[in-house]
N, CA, C and O atoms as a Tinker XYZ file with bonds, in Angstrom:
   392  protein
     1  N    127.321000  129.785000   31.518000    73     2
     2  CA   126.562000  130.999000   31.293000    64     1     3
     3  C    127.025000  132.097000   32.261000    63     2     4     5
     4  O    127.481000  131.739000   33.347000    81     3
     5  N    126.946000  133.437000   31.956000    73     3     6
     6  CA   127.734000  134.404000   32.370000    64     5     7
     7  C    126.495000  134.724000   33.359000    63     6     8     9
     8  O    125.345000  134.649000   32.926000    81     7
     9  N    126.747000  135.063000   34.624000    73     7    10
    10  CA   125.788000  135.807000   35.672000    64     9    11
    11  C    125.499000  137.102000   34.980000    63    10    12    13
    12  O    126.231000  137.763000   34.243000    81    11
    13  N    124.102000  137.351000   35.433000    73    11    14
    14  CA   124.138000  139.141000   35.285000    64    13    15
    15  C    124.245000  140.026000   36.432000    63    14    16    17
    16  O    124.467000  141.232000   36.329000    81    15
    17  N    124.083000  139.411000   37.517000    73    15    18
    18  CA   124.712000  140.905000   38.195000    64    17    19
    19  C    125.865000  141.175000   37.750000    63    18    20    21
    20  O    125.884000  142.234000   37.123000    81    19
    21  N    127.301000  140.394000   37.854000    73    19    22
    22  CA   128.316000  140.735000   37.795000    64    21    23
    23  C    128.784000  142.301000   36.501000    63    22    24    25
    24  O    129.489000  143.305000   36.592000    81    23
    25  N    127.804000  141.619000   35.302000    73    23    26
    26  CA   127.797000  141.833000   33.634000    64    25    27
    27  C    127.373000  143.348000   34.471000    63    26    28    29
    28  O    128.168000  144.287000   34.513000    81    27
    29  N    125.967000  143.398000   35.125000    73    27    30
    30  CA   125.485000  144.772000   35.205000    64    29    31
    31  C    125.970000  145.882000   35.977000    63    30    32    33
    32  O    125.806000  147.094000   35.843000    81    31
    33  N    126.697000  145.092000   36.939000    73    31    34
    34  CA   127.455000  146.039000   38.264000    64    33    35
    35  C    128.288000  146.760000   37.134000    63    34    36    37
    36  O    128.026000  147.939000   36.899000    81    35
    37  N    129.346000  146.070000   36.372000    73    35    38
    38  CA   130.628000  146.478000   35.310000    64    37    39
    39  C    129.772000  147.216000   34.441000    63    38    40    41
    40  O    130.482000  148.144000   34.054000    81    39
    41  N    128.511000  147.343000   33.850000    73    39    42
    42  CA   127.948000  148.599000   33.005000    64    41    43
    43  C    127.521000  149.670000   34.061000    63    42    44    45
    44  O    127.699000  150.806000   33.623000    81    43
    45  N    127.086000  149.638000   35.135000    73    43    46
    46  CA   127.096000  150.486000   35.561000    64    45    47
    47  C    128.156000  151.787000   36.495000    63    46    48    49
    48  O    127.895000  152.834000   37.088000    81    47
    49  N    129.433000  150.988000   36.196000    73    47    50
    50  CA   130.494000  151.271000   36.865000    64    49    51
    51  C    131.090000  152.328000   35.738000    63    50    52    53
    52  O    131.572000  153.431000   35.993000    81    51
    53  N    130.906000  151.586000   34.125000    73    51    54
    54  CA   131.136000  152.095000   32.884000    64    53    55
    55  C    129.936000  153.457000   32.875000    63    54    56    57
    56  O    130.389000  154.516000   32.439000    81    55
    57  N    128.890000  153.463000   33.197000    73    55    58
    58  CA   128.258000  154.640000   32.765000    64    57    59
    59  C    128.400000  155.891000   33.959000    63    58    60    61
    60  O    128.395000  157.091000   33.686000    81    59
    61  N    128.531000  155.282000   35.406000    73    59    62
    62  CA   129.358000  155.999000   36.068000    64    61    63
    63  C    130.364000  156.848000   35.686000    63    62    64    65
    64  O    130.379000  157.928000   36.278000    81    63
    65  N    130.975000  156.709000   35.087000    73    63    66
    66  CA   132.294000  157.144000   34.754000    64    65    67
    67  C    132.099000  157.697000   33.629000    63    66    68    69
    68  O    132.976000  158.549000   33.491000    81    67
    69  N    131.199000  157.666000   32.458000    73    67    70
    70  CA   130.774000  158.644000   31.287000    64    69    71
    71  C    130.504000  159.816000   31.880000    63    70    72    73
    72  O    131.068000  160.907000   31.799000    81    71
    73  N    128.992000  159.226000   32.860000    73    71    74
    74  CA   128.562000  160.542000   33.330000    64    73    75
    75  C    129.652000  161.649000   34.356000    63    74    76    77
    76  O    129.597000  162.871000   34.500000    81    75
    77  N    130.538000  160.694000   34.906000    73    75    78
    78  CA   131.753000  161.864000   35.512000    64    77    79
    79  C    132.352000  162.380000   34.376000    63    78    80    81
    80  O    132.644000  163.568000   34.512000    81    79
    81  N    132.658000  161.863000   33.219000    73    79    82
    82  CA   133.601000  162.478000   32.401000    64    81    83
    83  C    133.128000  163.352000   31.793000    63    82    84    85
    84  O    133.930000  164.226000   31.465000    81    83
    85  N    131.725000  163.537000   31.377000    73    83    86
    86  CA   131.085000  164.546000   30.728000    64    85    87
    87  C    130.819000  165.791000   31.799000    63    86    88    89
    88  O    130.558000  166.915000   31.371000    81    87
    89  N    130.896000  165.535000   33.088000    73    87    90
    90  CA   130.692000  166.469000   33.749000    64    89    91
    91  C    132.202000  167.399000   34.331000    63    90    92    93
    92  O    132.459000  168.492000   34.836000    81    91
    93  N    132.890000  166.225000   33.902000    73    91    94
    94  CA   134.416000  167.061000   33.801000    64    93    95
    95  C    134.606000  167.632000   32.847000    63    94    96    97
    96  O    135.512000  168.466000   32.813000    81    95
    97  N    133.779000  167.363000   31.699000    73    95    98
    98  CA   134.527000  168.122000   30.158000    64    97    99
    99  C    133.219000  169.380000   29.991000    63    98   100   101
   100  O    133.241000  170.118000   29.006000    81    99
   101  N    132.185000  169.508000   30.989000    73    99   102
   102  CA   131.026000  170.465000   30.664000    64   101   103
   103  C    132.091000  171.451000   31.823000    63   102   104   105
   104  O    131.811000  172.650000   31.842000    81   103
   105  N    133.148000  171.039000   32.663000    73   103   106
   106  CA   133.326000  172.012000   33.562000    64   105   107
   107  C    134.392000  172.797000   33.246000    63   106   108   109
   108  O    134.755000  173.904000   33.644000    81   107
   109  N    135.100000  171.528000   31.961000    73   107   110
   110  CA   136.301000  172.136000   31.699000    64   109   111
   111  C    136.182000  173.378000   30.462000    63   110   112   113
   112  O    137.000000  174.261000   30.204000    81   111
   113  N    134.595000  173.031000   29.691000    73   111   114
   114  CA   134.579000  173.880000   28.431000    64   113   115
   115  C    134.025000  175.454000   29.371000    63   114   116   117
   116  O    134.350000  176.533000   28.876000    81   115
   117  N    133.362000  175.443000   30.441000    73   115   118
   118  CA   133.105000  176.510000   30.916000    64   117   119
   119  C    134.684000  177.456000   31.529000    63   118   120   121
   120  O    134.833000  178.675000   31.441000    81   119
   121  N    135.740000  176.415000   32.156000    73   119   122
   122  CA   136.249000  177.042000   32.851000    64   121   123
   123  C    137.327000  177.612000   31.260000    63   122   124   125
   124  O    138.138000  178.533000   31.352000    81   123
   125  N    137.086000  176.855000   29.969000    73   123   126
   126  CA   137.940000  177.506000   29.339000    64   125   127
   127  C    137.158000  178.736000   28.656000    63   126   128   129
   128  O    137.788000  179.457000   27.881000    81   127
   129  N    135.813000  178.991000   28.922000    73   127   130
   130  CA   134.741000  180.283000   28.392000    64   129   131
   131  C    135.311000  181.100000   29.217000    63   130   132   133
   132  O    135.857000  182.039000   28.639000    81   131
   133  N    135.419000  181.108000   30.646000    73   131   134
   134  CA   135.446000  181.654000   31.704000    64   133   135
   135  C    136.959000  182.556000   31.325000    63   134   136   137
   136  O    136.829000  183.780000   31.312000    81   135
   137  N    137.693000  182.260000   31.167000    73   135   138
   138  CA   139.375000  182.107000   30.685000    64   137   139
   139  C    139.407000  183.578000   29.820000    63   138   140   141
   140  O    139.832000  184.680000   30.166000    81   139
   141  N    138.752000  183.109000   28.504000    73   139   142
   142  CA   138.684000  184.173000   27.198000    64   141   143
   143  C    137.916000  184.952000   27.757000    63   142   144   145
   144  O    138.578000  185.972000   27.952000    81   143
   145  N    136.652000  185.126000   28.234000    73   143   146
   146  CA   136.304000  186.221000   28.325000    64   145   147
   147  C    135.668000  186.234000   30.387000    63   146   148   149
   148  O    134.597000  185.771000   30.780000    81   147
   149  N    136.623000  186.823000   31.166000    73   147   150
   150  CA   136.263000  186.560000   32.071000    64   149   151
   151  C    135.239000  187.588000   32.841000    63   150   152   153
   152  O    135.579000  188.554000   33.522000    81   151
   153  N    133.585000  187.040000   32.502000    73   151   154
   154  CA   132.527000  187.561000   33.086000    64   153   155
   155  C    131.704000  187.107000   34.340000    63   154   156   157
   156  O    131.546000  185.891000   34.449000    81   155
   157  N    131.349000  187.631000   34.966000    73   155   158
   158  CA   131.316000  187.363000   36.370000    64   157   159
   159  C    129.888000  186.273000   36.414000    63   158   160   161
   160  O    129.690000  185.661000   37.463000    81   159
   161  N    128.931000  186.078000   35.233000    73   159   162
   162  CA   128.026000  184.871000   34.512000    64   161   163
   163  C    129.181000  183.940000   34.598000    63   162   164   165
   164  O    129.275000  183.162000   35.547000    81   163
   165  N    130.207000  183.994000   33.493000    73   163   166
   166  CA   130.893000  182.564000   33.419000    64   165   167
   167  C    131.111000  182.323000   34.431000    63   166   168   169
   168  O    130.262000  181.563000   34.897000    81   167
   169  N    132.140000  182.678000   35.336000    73   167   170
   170  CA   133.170000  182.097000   36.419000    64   169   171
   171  C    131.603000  181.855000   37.571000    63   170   172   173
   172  O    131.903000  181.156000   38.539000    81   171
   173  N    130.578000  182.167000   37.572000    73   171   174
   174  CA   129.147000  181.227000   38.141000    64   173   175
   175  C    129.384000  180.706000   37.642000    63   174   176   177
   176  O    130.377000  180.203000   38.168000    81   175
   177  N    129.085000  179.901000   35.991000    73   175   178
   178  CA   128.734000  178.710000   35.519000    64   177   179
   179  C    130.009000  177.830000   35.695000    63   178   180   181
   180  O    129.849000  176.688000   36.126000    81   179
   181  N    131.045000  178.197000   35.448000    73   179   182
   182  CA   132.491000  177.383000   35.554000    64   181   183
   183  C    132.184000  176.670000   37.415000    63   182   184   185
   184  O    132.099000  175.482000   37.725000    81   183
   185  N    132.089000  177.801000   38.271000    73   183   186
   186  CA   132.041000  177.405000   39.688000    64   185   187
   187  C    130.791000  176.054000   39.984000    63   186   188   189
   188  O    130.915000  175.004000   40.616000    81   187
   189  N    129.872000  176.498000   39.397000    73   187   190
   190  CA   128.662000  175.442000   39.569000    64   189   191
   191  C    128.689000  174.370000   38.756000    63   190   192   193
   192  O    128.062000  173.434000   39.253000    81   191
   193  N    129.329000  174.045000   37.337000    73   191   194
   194  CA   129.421000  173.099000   37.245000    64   193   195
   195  C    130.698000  172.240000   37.663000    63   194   196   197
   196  O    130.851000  171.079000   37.284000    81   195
   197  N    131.719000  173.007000   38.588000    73   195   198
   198  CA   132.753000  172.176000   38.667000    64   197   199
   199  C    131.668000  171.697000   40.502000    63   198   200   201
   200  O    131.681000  170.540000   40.922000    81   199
   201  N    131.361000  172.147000   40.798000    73   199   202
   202  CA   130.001000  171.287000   42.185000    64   201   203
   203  C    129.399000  170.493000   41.294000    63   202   204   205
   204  O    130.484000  169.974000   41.033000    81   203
   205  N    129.000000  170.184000   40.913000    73   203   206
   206  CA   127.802000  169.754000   39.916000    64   205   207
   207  C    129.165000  168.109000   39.675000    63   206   208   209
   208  O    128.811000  166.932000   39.750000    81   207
   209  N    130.235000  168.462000   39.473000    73   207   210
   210  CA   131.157000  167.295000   38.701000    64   209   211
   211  C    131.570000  166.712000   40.118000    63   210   212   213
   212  O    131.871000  165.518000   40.130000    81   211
   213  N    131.638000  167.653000   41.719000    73   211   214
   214  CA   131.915000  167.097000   42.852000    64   213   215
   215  C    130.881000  166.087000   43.271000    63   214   216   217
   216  O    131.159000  165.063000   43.895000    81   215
   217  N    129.429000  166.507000   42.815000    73   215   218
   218  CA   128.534000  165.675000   43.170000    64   217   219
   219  C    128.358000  164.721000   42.626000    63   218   220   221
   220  O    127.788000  163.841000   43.271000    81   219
   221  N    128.737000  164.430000   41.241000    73   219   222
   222  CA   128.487000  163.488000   40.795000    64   221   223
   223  C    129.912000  161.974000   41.512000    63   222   224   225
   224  O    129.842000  160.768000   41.750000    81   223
   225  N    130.714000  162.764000   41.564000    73   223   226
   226  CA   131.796000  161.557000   42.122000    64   225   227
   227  C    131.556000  161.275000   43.394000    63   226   228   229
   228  O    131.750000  160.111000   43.743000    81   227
   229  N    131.063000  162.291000   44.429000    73   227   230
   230  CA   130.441000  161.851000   45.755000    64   229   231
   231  C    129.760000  161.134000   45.665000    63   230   232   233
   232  O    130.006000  160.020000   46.127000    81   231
   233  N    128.148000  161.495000   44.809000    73   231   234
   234  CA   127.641000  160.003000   44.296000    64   233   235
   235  C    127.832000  158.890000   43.926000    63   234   236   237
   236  O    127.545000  157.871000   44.554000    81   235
   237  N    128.415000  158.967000   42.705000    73   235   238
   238  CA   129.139000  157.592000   42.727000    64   237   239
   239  C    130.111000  157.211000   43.629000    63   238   240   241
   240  O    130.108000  155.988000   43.495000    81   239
   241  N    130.790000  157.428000   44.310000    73   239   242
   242  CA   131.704000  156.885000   45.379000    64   241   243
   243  C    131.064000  156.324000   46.581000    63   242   244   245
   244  O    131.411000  155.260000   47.093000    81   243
   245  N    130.096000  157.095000   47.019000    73   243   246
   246  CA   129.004000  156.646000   48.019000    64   245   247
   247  C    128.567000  155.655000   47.755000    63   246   248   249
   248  O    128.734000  154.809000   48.633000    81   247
   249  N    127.708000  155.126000   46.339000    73   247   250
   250  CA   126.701000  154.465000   46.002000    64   249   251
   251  C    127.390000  152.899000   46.098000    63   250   252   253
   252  O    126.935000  151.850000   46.553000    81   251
   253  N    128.988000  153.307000   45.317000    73   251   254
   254  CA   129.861000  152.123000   45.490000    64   253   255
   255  C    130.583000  151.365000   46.383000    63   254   256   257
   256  O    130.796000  150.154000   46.331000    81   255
   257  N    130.984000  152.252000   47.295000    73   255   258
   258  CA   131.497000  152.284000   48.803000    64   257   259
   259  C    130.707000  152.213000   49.879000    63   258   260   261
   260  O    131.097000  151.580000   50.860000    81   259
   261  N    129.224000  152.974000   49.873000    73   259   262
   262  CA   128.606000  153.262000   50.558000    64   261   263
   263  C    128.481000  152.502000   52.093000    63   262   264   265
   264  O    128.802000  151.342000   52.352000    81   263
   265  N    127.901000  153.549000   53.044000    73   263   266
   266  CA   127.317000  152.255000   54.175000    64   265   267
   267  C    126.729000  151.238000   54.242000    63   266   268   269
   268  O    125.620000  151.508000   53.780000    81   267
   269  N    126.749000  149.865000   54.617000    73   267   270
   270  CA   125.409000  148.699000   54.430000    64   269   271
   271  C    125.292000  148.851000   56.184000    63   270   272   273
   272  O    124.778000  147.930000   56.818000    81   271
   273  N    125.806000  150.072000   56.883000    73   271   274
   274  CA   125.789000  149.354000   58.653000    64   273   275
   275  C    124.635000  150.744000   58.940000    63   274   276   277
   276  O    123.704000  150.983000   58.171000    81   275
   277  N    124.934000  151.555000   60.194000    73   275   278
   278  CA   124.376000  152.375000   60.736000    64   277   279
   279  C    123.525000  152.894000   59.710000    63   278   280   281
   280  O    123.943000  152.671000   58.574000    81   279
   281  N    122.178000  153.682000   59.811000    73   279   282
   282  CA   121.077000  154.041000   58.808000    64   281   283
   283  C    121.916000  155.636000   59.364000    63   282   284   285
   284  O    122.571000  156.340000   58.595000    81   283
   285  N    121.735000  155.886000   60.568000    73   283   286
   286  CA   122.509000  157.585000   60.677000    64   285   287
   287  C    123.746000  158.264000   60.022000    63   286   288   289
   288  O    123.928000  159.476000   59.901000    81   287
   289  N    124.610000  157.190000   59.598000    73   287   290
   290  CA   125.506000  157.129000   58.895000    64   289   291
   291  C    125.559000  157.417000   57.687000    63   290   292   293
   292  O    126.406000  158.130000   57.149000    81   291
   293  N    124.043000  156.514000   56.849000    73   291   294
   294  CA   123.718000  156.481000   55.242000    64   293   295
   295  C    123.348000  157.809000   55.229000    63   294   296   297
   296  O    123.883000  158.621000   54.473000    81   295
   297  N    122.432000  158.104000   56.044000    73   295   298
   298  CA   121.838000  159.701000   56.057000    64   297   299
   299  C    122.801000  160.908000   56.227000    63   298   300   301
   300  O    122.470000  161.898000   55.574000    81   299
   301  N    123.516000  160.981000   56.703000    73   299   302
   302  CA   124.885000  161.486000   56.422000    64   301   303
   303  C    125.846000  161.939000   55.126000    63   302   304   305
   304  O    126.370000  162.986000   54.745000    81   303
   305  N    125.777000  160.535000   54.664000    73   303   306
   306  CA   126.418000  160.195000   53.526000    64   305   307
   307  C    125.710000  160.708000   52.469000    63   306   308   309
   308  O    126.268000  160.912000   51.392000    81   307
   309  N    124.096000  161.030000   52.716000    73   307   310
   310  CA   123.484000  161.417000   51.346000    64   309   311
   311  C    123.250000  162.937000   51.470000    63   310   312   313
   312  O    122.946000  163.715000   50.566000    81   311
   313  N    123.443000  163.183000   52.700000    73   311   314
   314  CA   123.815000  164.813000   52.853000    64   313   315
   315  C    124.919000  165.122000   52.372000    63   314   316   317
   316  O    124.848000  165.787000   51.338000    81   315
   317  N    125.741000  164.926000   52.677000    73   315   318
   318  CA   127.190000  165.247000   51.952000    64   317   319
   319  C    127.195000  165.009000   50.612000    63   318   320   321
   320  O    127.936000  165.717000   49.930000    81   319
   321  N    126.437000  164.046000   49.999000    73   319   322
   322  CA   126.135000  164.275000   48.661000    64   321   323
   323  C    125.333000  164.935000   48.136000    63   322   324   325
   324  O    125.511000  165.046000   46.923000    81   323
   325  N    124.082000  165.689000   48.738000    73   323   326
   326  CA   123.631000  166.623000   48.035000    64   325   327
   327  C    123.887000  167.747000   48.500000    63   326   328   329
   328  O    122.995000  168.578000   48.333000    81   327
   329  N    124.993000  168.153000   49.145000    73   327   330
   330  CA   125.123000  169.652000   49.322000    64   329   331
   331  C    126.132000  170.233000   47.815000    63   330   332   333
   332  O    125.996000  171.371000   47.365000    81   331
   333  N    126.866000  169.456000   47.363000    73   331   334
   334  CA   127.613000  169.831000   46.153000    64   333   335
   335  C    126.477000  170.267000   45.265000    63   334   336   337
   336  O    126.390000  171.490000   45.155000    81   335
   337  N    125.432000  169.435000   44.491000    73   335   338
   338  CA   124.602000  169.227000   43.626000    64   337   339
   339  C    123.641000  170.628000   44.084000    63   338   340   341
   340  O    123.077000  171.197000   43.150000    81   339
   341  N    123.432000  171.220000   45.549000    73   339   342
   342  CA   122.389000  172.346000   45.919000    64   341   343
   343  C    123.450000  173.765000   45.291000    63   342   344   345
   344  O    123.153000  174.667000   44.508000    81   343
   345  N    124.595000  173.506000   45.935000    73   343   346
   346  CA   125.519000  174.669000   45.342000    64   345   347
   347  C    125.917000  174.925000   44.058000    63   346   348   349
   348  O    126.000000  176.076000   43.628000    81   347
   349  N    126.139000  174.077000   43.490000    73   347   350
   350  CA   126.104000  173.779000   42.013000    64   349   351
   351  C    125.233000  174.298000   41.138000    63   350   352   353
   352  O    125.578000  175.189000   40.362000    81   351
   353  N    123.744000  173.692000   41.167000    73   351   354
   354  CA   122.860000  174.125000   40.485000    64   353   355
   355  C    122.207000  175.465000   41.146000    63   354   356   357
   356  O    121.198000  175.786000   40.518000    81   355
   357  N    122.443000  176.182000   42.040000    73   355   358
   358  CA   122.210000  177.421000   42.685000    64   357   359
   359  C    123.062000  178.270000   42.506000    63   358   360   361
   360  O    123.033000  179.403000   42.986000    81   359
   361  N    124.270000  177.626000   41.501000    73   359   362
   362  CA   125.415000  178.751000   41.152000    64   361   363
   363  C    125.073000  179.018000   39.088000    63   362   364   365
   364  O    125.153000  179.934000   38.271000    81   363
   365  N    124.800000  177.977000   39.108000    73   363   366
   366  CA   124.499000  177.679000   37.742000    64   365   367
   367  C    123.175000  178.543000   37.162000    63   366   368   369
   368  O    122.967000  178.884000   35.998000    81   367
   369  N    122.250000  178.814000   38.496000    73   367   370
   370  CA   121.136000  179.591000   38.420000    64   369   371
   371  C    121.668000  180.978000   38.086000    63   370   372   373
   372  O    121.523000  181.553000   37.007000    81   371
   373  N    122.433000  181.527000   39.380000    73   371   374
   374  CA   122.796000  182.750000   39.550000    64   373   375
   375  C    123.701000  182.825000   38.251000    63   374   376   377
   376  O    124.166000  183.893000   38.648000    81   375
   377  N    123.923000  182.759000   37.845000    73   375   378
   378  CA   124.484000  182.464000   36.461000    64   377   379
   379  C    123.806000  182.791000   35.226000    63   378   380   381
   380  O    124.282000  183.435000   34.290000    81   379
   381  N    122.561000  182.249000   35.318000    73   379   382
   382  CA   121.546000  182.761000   34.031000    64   381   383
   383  C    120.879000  183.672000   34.411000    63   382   384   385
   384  O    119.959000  184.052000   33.685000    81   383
   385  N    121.194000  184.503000   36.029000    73   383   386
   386  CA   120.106000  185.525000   36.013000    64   385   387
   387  C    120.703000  186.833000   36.384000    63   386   388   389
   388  O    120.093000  187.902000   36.405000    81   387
   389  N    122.141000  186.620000   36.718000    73   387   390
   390  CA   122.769000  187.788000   37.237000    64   389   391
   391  C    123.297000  188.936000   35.974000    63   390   392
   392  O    123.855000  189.987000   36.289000    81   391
């Protein structure tokens, strides 16, 4: 009989990697909006979601790699992961309102 962690670690490694790819192809359809008509809205939304696609691989890279030692360390590590995701969606804002 097959273990399930092993089964679940490998789906979650798989949906990892959807969710990066969709956030590469939401950054790539902006940066090609951005391209044709270059308005100072798009190249926000192009900028914030290409943060938005940094955070998500910081995340996952962390989550997978992450620290199991120092707790000052983990805390660290989850700062550096949400500063992409604050700039991102704060560019993505300025974006729908500028």
């Amino acid at each position: 009989m097959v273990e399930a962690e092993p089964l679940a670690r490998g789906v979650l490694v798989l949906m990892r990697f959807v969710v990066f790819g969709l956030t590469l192809g939401i950054t790539l359809i902006s940066f090609q909006a951005y391209r044709e008509r270059q308005t100072e809205r798009l190249q926000y939304a192009f900028v914030g979601f290409a943060f938005i696609s940094m955070g998500v691989a910081i995340s996952s890279a962390i989550t997978q790699f992450g620290s199991d030692g120092d707790p000052l360390v983990r805390i660290f590590l989850q700062m550096a992961e949400t500063v992409p995701w604050i700039v991102g969606f704060s560019m993505i804002y300025v974006s729908l309102y500028r």
